[in-house]
Backbone as CSV, one residue per row, in Angstrom:
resi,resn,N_x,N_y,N_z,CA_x,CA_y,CA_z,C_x,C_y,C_z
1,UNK,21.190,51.058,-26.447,21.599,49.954,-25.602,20.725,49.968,-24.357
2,UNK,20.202,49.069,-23.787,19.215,48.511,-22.719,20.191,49.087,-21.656
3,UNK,19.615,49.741,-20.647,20.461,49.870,-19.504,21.263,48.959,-18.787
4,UNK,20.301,47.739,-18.657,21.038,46.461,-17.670,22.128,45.499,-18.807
5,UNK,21.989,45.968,-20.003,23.131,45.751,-20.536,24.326,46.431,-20.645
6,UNK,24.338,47.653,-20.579,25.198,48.845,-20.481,25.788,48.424,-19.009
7,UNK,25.397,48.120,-17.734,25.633,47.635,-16.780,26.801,46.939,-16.252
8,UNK,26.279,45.539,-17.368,26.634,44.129,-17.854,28.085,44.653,-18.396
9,UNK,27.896,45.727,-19.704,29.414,45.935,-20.378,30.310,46.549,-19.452
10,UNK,29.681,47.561,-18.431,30.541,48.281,-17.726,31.536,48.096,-16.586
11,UNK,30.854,46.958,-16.036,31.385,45.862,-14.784,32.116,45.242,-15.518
12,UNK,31.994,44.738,-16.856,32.827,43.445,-17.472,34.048,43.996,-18.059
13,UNK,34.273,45.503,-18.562,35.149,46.542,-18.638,36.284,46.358,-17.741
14,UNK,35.453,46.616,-16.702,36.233,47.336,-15.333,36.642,45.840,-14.728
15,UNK,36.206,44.786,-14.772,37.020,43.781,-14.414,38.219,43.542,-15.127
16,UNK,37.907,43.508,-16.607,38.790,43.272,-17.199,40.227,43.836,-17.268
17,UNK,39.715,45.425,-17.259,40.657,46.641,-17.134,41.540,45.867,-15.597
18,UNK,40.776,45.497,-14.516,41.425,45.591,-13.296,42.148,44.063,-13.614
19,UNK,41.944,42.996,-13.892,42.989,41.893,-14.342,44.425,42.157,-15.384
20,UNK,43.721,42.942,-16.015,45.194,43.634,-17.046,45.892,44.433,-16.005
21,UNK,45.243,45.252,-15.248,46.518,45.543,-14.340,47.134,44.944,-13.454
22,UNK,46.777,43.879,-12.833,46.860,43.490,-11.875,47.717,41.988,-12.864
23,UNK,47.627,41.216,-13.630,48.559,41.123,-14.550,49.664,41.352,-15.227
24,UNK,49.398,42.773,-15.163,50.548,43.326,-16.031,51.365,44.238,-14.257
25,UNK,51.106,44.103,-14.112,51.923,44.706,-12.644,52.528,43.179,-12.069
26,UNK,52.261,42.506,-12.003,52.848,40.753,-12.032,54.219,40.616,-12.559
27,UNK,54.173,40.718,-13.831,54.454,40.492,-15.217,55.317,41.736,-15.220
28,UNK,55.240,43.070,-14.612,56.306,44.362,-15.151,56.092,44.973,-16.016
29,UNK,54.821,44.830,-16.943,54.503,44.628,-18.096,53.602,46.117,-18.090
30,UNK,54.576,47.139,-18.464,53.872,48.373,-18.564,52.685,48.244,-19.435
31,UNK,52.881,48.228,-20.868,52.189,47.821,-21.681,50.429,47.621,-21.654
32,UNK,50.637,46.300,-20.672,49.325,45.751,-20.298,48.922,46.619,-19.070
33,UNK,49.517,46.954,-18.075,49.004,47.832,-17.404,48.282,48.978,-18.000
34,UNK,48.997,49.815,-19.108,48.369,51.045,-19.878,46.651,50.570,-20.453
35,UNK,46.785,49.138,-21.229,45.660,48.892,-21.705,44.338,48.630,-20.761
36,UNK,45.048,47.724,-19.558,43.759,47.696,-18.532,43.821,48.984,-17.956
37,UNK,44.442,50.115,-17.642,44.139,51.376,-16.974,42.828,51.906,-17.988
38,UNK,43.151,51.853,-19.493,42.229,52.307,-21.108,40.829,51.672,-20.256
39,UNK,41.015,50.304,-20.380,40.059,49.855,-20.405,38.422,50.311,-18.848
40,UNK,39.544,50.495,-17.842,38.858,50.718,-16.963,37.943,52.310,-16.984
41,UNK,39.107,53.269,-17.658,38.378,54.750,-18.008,37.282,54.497,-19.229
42,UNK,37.474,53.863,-19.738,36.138,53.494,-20.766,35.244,52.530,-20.552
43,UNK,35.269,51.849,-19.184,34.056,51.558,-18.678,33.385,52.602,-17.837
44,UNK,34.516,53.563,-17.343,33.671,54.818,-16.257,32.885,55.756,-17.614
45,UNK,33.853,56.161,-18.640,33.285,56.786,-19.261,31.725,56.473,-19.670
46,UNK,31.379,54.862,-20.234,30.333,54.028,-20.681,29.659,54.342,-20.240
47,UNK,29.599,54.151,-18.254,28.769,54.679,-17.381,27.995,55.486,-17.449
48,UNK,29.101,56.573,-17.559,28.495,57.848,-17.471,27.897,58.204,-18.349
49,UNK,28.178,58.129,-19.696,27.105,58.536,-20.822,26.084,57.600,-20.845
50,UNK,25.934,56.537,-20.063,24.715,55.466,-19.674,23.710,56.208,-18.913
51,UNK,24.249,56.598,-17.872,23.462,57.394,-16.957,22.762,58.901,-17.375
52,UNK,23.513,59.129,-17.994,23.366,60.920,-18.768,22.336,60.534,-19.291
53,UNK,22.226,59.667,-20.323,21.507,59.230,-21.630,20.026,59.296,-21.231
54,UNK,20.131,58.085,-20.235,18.874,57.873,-19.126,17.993,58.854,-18.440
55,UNK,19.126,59.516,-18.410,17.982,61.121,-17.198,17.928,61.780,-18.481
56,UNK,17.833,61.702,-19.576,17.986,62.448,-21.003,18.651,64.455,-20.862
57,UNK,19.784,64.189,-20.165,20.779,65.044,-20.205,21.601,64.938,-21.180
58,UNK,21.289,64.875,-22.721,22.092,64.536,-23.955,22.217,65.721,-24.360
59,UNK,23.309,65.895,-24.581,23.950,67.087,-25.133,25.036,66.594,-26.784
């Protein structure tokens, strides 16, 4: 994956993640809160093995 796309997915993650919570905290809606919390640790995670990848720290 192209870095400035990895970028692109990781911001669009973490927005998303942050509308599901911010939604689901509205709403009471544990549920959706759990999934945008998912969603936001798997855009940090994305990140980070983005960045790792890059300085070729692959393990």
């Amino acid at each position: 994956m192209r870095p400035y796309l990895a970028a692109v997915a990781v911001v669009a993650l973490i927005v998303v993640g942050v509308l599901g919570m911010v939604a689901g905290e509205s709403d009471d809606s544990p549920g959706l809160q759990g999934i945008g919390g998912l969603l936001i640790v798997g855009g940090v995670v994305l990140a980070v093995r983005t960045v790792r990848r890059s300085r070729g720290d692959v393990r």
